[in-house]
N, C-alpha and C positions, 0 to 999 in steps of 0.2 A: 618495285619502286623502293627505293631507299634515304629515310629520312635523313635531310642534314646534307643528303651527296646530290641526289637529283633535283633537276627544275620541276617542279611539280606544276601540270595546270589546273583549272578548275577542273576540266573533268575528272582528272585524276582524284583529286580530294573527295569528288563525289562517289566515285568507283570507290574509294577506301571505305566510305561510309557504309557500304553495302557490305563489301569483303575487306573488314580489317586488315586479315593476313597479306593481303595485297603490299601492303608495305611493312620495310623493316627497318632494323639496323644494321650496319654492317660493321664488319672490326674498324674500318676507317672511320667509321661516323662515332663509333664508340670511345675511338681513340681522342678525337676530339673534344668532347665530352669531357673525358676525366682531365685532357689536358687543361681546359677550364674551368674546372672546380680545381686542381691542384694550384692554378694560378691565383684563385681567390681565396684559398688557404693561405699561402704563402704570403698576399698584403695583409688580412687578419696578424699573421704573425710579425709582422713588420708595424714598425711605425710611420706607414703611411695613413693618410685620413681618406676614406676615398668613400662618395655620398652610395648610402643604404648598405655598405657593407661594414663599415665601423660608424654610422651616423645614423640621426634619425632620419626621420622623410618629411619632405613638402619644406614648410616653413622651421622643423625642426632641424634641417639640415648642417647646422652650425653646434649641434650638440654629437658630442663624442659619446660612442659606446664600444666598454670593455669588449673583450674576446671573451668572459662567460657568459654575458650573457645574450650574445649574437642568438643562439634557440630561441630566447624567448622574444627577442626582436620582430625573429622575423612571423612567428607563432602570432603576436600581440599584431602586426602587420593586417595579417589574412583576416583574423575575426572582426579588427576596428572597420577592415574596407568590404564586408560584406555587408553594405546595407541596400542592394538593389531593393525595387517594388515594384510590382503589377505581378500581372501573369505570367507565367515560367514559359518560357521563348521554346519553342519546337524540340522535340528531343531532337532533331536531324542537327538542327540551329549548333547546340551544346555539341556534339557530336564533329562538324567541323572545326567549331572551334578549337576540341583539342585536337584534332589532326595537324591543323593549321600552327598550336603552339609546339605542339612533338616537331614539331618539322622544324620551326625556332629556333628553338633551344637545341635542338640534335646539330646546327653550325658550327656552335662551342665560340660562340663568343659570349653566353652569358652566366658562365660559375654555378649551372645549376648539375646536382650530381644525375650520374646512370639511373642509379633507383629511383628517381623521382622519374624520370621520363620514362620508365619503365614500368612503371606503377600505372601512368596514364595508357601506353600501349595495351598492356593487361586489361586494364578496365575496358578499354576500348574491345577489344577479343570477348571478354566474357558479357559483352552490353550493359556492364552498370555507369549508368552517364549522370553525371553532374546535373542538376534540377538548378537553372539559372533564371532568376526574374527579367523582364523587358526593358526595365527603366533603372535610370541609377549613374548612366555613362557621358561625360560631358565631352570623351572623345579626346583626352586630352592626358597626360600623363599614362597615356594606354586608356582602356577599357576598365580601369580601376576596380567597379565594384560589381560588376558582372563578373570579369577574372577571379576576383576573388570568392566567388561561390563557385566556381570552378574548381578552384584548387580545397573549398574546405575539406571535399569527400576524401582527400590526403592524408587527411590531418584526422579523422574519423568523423566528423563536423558535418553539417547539413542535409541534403536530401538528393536520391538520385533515382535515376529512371532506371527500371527492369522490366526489359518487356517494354508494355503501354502501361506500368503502376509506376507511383511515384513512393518509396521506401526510407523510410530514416537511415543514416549511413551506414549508423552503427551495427545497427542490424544485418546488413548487405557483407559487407568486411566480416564478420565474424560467421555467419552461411559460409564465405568462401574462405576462412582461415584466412585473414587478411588481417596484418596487424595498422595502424595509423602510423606515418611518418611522421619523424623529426627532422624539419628543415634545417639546412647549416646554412653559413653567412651566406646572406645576396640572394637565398632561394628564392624565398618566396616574394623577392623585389623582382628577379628576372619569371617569377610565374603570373604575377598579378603585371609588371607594364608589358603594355603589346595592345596591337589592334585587332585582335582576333575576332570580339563582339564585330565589330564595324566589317573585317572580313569577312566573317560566317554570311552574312546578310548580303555583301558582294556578290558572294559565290552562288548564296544559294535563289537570289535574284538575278543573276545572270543566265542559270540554266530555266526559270520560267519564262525570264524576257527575249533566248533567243529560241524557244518553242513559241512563245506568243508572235514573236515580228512575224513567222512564216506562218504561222494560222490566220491572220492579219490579210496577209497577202493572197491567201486560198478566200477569206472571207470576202475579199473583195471583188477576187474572180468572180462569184457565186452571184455575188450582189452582181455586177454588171451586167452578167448574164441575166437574171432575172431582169434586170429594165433595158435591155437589149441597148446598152450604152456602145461606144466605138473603143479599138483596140487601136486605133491609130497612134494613141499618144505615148505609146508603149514601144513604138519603133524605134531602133539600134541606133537608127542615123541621130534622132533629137538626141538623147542620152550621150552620145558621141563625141558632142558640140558646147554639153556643160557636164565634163565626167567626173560626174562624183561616185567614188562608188557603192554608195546605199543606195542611191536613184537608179545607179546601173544593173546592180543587179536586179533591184526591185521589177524593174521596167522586163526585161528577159524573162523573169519568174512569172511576169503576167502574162507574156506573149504564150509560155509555156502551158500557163493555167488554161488559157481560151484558143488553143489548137485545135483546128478541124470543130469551130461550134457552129452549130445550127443557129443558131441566135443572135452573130454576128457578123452572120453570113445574111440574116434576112436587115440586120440596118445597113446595110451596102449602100441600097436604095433608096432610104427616107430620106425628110428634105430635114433632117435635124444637123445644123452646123458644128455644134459640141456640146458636150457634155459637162456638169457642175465639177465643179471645182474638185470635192469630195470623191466623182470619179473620175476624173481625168487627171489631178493630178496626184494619184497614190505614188508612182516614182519618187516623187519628192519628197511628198510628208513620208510616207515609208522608209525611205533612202534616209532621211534625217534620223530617223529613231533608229535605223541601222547605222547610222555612224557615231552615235552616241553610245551602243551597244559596242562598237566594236575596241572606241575612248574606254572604257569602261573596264572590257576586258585584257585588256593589255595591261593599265594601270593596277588592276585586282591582283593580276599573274605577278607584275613585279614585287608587288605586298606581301604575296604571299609566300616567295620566296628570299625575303629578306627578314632582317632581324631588327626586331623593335621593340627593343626592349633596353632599359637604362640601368645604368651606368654598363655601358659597352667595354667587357675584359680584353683588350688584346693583347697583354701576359703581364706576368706579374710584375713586372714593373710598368706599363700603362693602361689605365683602364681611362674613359673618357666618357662624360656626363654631358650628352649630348640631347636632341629633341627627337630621336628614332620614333618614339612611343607617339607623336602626333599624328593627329589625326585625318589631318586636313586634305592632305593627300588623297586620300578618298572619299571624303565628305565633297569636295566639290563635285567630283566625278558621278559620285551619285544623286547629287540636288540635279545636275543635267539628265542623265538616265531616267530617273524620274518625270521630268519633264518629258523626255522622248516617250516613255511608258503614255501618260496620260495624253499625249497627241496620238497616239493608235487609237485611242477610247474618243477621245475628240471628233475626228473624221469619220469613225466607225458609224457613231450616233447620226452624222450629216447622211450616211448613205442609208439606212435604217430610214431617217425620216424620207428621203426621196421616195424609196419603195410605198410609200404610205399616199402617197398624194392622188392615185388614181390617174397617172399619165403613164400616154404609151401603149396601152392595152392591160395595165394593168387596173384593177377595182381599187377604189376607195377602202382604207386600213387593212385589202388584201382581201377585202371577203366580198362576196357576189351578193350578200344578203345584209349591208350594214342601214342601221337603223333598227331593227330587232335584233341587231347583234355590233357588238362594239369591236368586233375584228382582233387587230392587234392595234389598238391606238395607245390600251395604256401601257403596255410593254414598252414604249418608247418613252413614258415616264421613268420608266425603273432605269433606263440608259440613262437618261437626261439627268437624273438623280446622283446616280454613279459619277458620269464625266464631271457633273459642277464639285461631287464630294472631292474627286481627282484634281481638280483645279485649286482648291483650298490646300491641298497636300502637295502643293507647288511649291511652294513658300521654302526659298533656299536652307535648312535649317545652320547649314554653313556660314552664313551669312550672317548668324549671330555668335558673342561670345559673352559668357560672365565670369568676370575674375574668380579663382576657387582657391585652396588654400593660401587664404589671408596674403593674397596677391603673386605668392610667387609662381603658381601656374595662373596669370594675368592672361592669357590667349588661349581660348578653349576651339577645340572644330565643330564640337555638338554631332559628330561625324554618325554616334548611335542611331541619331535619331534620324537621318537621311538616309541611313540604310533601313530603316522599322516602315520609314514614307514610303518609300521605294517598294517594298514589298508591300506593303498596306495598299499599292495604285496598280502592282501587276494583280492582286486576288480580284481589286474589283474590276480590272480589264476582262477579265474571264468574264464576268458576267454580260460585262458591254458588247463583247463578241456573240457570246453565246444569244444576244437581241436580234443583232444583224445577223447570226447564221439562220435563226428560227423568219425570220424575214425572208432573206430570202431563200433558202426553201421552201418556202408559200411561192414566194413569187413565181419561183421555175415550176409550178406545177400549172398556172395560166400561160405558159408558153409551149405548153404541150402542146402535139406530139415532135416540138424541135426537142434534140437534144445536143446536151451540152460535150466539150470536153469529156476522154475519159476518167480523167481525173478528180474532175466538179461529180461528173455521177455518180462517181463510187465516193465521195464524200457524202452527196448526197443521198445516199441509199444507205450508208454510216448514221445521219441522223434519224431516218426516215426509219432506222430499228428501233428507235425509241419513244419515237413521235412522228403520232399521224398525220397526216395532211389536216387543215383546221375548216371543221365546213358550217359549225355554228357553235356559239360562246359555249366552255368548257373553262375548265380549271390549266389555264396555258401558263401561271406560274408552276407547275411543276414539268411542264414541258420547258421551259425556263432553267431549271434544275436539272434537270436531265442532259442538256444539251450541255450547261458549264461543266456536269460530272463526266461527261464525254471528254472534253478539252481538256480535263485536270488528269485525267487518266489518259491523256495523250492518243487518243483513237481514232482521230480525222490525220488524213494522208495528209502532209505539209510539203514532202518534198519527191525530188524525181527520182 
């Protein structure tokens, strides 16, 4: 893969993460590069005025700065705008990000030199990664003060990951014979604007949200199978008739889940009309959080192959101060995502509580013995807990804006903080899953000796190496645990 020249998707960014050398530069993408910095040379030399390379920033925009002191410009730049807070975001987090800005910047439309993106490649190959805080980003003039603890580790400045430790910089650079850069004009303006923060969180919430949709849909098989629900509503011909296609494929996957089951072979013959909502209609809700996953991903891909970052050089005679570095763009896409995340958690809890009711042949909270023993009644608090925390992390954060430098960024996306939601609603969907899978797996063990699908089995025999079958109260929060450390390490079959 070659930065700057290919379309990159998220897998792809995620693949680098693992194997840096996976991508590079090439003389073409190199050549564009310097062509860009010599272009921003060349208006430094000139007397044109053109914002953050002979100006200040924000509201200082109308103050002119000489050609000596553009260094300390853009120096004074990085440290004013590293003021993120909280907790330092995933080293994975930091990690695409700078994939994500190497890739930017390597277009050569933003006057940043070879050395500097080569310094991030570097780092990125020998694993010393930038230690970036959570908060701080209003989504808006880029990722401002995230970015900018990105780039200190340049500069010799702030803190970065080795390994799982977190290290002073200076200390890391000087281990690997690494001396600190000096930015020239527009560096460190084309290093700090961009959406990288808001896209790391895209990406790296798109590859849990399109493993969770299809653990979702296994989850569900599972659950139906245990209350011997109908597969009728799953049939080609409905789906056909309103084709949408998250409902359509959903609907197949399910057919595919409950092939050749014993279980739903024996509701043939009951006099049960239909089934709730919760399981008859998972096409739908399902199908909707897959087309909100799929909005999602298209929108991320485009982002993350484009360049957003301001004042935009297209040669030295035009460069143009445009709104690339906004946010919004994906900040909507993500308040919806989000929402599609938490309706998996939503539905999941409604079939969790069915399994619990003691119809069908099934026992009361799942166990032969309640009353000396509480079953699983309150594992379906911990759901219900989850989904209502999910429903509070709904709240569009796009949907608001606060004027920030003394009005002239008057339109903020808050786009940070829809991506932090988003991920904050798939960690607790694991667990909401992980409710309903431990359900029913209980349940399919009072429908013995039917058996299910090969594919529900050998799922079910995946949990059942962790966790026993439940025959009187026990410590079932760490069966709890177990089952979401199953899901997070990707161990249940999802697909065909």
């Amino acid at each position: 893969m070659i930065y700057g020249i290919d379309t990159f998707s998220f897998h792809d960014v995620l693949e680098i993460c693992k194997t840096p050398n996976k991508a590079m530069l090439s003389v073409a993408a190199k050549n564009q590069i310097i062509k860009s910095q010599n272009n921003v040379k060349q208006i430094v030399e000139s007397d044109q005025c053109v914002y953050g390379i002979n100006t200040g920033f924000g509201p200082l925009c109308d103050t002119k700065i000489s050609a000596d002191e553009t260094a300390q410009l853009q120096y004074n730049l990085i440290i004013s705008h590293a003021v993120g807070v909280g907790k330092p975001i995933d080293k994975e987090f930091s990690k695409i990000m700078m994939i994500a800005k190497v890739h930017a910047l390597s277009k050569g439309f933003s006057g940043v030199s070879l050395e500097v993106i080569e310094r991030f490649i570097l780092m990125l190959e020998k694993d010393i990664i930038p230690v970036v805080p959570e908060q701080g980003s209003v989504g808006a003039s880029g990722d401002l003060a995230p970015l900018s603890h990105l780039v200190l580790p340049l500069l010799g400045l702030g803190q970065v990951w080795v390994g799982n430790e977190i290290f002073e910089t200076a200390e890391i650079l000087e281990k690997n014979n690494l001396e600190p850069l000096v930015l020239g004009p527009k560096e460190g303006l084309g290093l700090i604007n961009g959406t990288q923060f808001i896209l790391a969180h895209a990406i790296k919430g798109l590859e849990k949200f399109e493993y969770l949709l299809d653990l979702a849909d296994m989850t569900a098989a599972m659950s139906l199978e245990a209350y011997r629900g109908s597969a009728s509503p799953f049939k080609k011909e409905l789906h056909d008739i309103r084709p949408f296609e998250g409902s359509k494929k959903v609907a197949a996957r399910m057919l595919k889940f409950l092939k050749n089951s014993d279980n739903l072979k024996a509701h043939e013959y009951c006099d049960r009309v239909q089934d709730p909502y919760s399981m008859r209609c998972v096409p739908q809700v399902h199908g909707a959080s897959r087309n909100a996953f799929e909005h999602l991903k298209l929108l991320t891909e485009i982002e993350l192959n484009s360049v957003t970052d301001n004042p935009i050089v297209l040669s030295a005679e035009e460069s143009i101060s445009g709104g690339n570095f906004h946010g919004q763009l994906l900040a909507m896409p993500l308040d919806y995502a989000t929402l599609a995340a938490a309706e998996l958690g939503n539905i999941s809890d409604r079939r969790s509580y069915l399994l619990l009711e003691g119809k069908y042949g099934l026992p009361r909270l799942l166990t032969e013995s309640s009353g000396l023993n509480s079953g699983f009644m309150i594992p379906q608090y911990t759901g219900a807990a989850l989904v209502t925390e999910n429903k509070t992390l709904c709240f569009p954060a796009s949907a608001d804006s606060i004027p920030t430098s003394l009005g002239q960024e008057d339109h903020v996306s808050m786009g940070s903080i829809s991506g932090r939601k988003f991920n904050q609603v798939l960690g607790n969907l694991v667990n909401i899953l992980a409710v309903e899978l431990m359900f029913a797996a209980q349940g399919l063990e009072f429908r013995r000796p039917a058996k299910c699908s090969k594919i529900i089995e050998e799922n079910h025999a995946i949990l059942r190496s962790k966790v026993a079958k439940l025959e009187d109260d026990r410590l079932i929060g760490k069966d709890m645990l177990a089952i979401a450390e199953l899901i997070n390490e990707r161990k249940f079959v999802v697909n065909f």
